[in-house]
N, C-alpha and C positions, 0 to 999 in steps of 0.2 A: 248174348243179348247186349253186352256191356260194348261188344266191339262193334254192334250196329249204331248205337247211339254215338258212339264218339267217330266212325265217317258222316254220319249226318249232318253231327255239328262240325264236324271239318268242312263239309262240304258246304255249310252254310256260311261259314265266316269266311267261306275263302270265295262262294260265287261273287263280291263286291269286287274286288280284285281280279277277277278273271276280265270282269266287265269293263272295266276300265282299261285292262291291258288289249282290250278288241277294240277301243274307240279309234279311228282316222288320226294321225300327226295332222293337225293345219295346214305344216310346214313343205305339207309332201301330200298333194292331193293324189286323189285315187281318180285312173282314166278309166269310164268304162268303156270296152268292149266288147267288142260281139264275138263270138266264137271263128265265126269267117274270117275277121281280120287278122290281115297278115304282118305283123310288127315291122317294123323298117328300123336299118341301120343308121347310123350318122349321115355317111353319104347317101342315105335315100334308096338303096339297093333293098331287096327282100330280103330280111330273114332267114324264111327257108329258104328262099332260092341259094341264098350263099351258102347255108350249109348244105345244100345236094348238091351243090359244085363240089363243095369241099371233100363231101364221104365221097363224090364220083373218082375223086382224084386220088385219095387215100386206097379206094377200092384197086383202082390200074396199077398202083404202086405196086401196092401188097400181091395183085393179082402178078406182075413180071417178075416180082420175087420169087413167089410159086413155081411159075415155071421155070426158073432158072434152077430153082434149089430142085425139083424134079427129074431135070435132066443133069445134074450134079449126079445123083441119085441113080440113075438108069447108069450112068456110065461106071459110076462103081461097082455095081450089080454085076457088069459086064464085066471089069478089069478082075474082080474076086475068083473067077471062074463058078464051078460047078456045085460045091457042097461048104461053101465057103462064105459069112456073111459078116461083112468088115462091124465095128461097133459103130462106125460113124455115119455106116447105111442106115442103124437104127435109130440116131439121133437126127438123123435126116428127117424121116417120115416122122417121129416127132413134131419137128419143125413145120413140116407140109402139114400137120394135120391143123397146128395152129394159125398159120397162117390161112389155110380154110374157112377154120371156122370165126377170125378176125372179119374174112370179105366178107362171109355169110350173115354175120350182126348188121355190117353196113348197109350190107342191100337189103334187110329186113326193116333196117330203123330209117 
């Protein structure tokens, strides 16, 4: 009982304080916006539109990676022969697997 009464009154003395630290700065008014609006850069470009450039570009990157380190990968497979699996094939697909799953956030987000 003792420990309900004393959040109560913490909570009392402290809502003054809470209050005050949610009022607006003057100094730095608040825009409102609507949910539609699309925030603009300095130079007046989109927002989003600059970053789905950006993840498009990040994505091609990462995505030539992939296949380059994939066919890295295939040709070791091959040079190892038949019952033979180098450690650097398995650091490989490792790698590929991250790399996948890098583009797969991008093109989700």
């Amino acid at each position: 009982m003792d420990h309900t009464r004393r959040a109560t009154l913490l909570s009392l003395a402290a809502a003054p304080l809470i209050a005050n630290a949610q009022e607006e700065d003057p100094r730095f008014p608040r825009v409102p916006r609507t949910p539609d609006e699309d925030p603009r850069l300095p130079n007046g470009k989109s927002q989003k539109n600059a970053m789905a450039k950006q993840n498009h570009e990040e994505a091609l990157k990462d995505a030539e990676e992939l296949v380059t380190t994939a066919q890295q990968l295939q040709d070791e497979i091959k040079k190892a022969g038949s019952y033979v699996v180098p450690v650097e094939s398995l650091k490989k697909t490792e790698e590929i697997e991250k790399l996948a799953r890098r583009i797969r956030g991008r093109l989700k987000g």
